[in-house]
PAPASE-431078 format. One line per field, with one value per residue: x, y, z of N, C-alpha, C in turn. Coordinates in Angstrom, 2 decimals. Layout:
<nodes>
n_X	[X, ...]
n_Y	[Y, ...]
n_Z	[Z, ...]
ca_X	[X, ...]
ca_Y	[Y, ...]
ca_Z	[Z, ...]
c_X	[X, ...]
c_Y	[Y, ...]
c_Z	[Z, ...]
</nodes>
This chain:
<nodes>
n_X	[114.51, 112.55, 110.92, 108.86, 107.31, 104.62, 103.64, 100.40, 100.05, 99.75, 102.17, 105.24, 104.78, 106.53, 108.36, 108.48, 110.53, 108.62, 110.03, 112.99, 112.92, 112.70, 115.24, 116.81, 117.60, 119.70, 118.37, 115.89, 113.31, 112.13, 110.24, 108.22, 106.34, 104.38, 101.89, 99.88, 96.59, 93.67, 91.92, 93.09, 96.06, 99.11, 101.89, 105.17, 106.90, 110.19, 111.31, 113.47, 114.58, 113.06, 112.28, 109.06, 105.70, 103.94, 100.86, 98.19, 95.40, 93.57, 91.52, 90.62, 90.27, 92.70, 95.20, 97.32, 100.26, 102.79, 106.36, 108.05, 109.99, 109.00, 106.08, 104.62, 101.37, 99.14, 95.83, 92.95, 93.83, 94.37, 96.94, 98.41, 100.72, 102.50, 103.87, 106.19, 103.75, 101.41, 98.94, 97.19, 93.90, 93.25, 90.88, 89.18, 89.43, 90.41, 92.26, 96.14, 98.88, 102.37, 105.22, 108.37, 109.31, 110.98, 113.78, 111.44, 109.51, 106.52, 103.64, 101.63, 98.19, 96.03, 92.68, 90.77, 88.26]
n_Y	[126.28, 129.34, 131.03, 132.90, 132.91, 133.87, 133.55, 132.72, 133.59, 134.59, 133.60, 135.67, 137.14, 135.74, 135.50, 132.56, 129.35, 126.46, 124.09, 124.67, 124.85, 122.75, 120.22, 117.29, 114.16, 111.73, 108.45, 109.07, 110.88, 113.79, 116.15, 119.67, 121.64, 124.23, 126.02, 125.54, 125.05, 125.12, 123.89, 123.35, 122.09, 122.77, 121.35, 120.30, 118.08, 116.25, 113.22, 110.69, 108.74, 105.44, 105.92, 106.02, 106.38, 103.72, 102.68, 104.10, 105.84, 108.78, 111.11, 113.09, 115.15, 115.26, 116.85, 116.58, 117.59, 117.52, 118.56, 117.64, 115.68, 112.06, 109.44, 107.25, 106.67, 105.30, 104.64, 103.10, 100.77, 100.97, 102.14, 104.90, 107.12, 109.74, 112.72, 115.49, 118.95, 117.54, 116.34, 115.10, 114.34, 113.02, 110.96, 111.16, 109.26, 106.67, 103.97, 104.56, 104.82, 105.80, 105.95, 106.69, 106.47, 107.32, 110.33, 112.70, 115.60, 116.54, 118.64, 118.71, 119.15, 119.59, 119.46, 120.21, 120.66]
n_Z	[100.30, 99.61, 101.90, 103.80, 107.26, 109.05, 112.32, 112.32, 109.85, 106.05, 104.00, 103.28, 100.28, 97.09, 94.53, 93.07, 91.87, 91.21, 90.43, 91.21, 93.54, 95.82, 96.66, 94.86, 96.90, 97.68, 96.98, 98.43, 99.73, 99.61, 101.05, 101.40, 103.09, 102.02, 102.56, 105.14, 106.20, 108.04, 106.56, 103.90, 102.76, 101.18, 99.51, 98.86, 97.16, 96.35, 94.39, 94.60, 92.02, 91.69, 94.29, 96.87, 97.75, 100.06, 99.62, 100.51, 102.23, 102.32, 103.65, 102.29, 99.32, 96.68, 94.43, 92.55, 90.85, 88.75, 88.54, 87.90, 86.21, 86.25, 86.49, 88.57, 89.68, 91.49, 92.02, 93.51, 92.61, 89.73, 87.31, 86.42, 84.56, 84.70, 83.93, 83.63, 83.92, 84.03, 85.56, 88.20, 90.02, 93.34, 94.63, 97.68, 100.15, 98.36, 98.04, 96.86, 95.84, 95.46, 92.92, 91.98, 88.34, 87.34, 89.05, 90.36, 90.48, 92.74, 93.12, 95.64, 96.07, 99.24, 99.95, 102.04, 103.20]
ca_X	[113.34, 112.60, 109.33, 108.80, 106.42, 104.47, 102.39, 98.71, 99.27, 100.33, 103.52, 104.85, 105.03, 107.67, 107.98, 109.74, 110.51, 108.51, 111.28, 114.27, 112.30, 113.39, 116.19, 116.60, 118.43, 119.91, 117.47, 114.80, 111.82, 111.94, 108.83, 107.98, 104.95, 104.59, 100.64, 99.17, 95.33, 92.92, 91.02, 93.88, 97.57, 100.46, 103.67, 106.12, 107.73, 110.97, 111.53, 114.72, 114.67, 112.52, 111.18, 107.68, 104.74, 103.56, 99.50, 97.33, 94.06, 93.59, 90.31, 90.45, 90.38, 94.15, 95.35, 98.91, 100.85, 103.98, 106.77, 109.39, 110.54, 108.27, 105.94, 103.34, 100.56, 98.32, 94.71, 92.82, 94.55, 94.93, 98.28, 98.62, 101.61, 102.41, 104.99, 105.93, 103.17, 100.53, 98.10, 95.61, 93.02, 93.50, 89.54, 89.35, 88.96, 90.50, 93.78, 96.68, 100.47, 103.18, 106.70, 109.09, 109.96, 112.64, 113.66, 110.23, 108.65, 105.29, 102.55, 100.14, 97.47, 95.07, 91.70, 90.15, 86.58]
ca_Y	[126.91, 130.68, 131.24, 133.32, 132.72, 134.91, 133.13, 132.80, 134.50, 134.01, 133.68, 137.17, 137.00, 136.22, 134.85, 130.78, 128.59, 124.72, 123.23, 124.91, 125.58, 121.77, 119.43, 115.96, 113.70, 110.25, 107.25, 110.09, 111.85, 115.45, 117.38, 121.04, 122.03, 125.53, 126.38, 124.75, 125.68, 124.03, 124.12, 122.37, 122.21, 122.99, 121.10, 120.26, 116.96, 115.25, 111.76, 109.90, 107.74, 104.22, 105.90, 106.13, 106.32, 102.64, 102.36, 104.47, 106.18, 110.11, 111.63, 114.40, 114.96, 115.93, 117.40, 116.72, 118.60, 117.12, 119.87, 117.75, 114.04, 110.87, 108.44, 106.38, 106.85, 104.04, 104.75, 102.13, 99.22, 101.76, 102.95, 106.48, 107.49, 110.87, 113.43, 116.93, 119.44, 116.71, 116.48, 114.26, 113.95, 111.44, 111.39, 110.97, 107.29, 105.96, 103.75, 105.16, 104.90, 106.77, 105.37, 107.29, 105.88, 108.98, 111.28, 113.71, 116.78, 116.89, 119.80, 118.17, 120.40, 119.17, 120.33, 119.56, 120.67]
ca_Z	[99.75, 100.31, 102.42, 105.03, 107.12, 110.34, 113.03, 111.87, 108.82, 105.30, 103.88, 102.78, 98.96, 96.46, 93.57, 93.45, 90.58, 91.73, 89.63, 91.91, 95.52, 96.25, 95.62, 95.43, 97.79, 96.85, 97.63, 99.41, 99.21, 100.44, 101.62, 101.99, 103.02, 101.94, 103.08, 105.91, 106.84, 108.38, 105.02, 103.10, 102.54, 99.68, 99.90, 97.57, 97.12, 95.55, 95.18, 93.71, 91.12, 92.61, 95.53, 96.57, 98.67, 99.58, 99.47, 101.59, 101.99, 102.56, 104.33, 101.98, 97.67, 96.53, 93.18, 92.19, 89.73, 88.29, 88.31, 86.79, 85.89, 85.27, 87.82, 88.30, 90.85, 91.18, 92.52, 93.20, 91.73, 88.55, 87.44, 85.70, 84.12, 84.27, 83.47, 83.46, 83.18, 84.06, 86.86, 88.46, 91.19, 93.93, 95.56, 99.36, 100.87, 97.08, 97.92, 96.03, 96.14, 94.58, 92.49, 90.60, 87.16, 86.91, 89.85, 89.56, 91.73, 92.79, 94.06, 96.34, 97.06, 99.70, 99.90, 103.39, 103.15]
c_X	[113.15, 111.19, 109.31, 107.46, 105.96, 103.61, 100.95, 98.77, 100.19, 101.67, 103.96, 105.54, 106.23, 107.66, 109.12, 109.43, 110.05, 109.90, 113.02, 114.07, 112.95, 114.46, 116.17, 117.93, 118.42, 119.04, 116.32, 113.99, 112.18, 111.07, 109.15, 106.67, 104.63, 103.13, 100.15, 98.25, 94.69, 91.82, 91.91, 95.18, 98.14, 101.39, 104.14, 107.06, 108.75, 111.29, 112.51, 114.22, 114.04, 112.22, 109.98, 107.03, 103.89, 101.62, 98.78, 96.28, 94.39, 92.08, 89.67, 90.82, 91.81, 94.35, 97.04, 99.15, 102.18, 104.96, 108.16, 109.38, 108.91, 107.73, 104.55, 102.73, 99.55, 96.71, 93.53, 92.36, 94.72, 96.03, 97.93, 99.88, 101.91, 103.94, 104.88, 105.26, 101.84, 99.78, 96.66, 94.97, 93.00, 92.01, 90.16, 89.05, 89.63, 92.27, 94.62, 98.03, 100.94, 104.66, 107.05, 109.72, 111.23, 112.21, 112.10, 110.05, 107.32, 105.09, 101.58, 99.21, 96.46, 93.84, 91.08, 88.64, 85.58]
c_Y	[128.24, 130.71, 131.69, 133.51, 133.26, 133.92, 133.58, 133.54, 133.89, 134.51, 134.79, 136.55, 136.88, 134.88, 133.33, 130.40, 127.15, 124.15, 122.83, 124.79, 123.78, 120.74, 117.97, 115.62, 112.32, 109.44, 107.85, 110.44, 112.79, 115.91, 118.93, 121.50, 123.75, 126.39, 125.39, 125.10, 124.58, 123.42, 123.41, 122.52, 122.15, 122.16, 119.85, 118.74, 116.64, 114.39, 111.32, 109.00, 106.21, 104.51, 106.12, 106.06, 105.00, 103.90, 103.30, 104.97, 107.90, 110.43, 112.51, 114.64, 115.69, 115.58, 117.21, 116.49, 118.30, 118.23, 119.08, 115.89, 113.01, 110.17, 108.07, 105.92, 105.63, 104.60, 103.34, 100.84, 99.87, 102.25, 103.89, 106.79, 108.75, 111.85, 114.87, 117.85, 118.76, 116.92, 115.24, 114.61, 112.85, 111.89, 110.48, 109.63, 106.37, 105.31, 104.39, 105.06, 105.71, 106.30, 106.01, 106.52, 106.73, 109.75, 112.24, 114.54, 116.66, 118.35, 118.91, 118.77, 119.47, 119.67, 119.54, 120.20, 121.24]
c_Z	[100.44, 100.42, 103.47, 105.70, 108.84, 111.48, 112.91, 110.75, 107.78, 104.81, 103.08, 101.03, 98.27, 94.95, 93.55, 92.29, 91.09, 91.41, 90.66, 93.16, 96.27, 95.87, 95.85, 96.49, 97.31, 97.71, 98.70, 98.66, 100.22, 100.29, 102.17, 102.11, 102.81, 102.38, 104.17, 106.78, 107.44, 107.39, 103.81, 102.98, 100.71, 100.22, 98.81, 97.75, 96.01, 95.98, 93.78, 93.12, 92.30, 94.04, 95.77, 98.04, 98.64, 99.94, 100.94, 101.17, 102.44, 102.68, 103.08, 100.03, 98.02, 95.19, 93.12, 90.99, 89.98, 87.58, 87.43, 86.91, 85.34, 86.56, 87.68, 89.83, 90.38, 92.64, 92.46, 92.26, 90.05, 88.29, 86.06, 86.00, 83.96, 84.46, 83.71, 83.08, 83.23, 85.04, 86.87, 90.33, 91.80, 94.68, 96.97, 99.72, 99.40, 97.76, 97.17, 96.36, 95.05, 94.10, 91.40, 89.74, 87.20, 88.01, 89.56, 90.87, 91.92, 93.74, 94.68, 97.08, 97.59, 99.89, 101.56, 103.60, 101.86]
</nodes>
């Protein structure tokens, strides 16, 4: 992924394709975190075909934006199906896991206050 990035400051501009900025890896999930404030984070995930995030909780509301493939987030005890081009809200303290039906990308923007 191309990001350059300065101590305490932001990352100098350029333009990236979500789609290309990460790749997959067999039987993985790859993370990039591409913003990280104390006010909220960016970072970019791929996950192979049947991998996932088991069940947790998060302090903080988070928005994720499906950059490519197919998966099913489950909030609590709800499953949502979603696809390329899609997006949902995970609220803060809400259980929630994450399993790819089909390799897929996410955006997970965090919001922290």
């Amino acid at each position: 992924m191309k990001t350059s990035k300065t101590e305490g400051k932001a990352s100098i501009p350029e333009v990236l394709k979500l789609s290309e900025a990460l790749h997959y890896q067999k039987d993985s999930v790859v993370s990039h975190t591409t913003i990280d404030k104390k006010n909220g984070t960016v970072t970019l995930f791929a996950f192979d075909e049947d991998q996932g995030l088991s069940e947790h909780t998060a302090p903080f509301d988070a928005m994720v934006y499906i950059v490519d493939g197919k998966v099913e987030i489950t909030i609590s005890g709800k499953a949502f199906h979603l696809e390329k081009g899609e997006m949902i809200i995970m609220p803060a303290n809400e259980p929630h896991a994450v399993k790819a039906i089909k390799k897929f990308k996410m955006l997970l923007i965090m919001i922290k206050s």
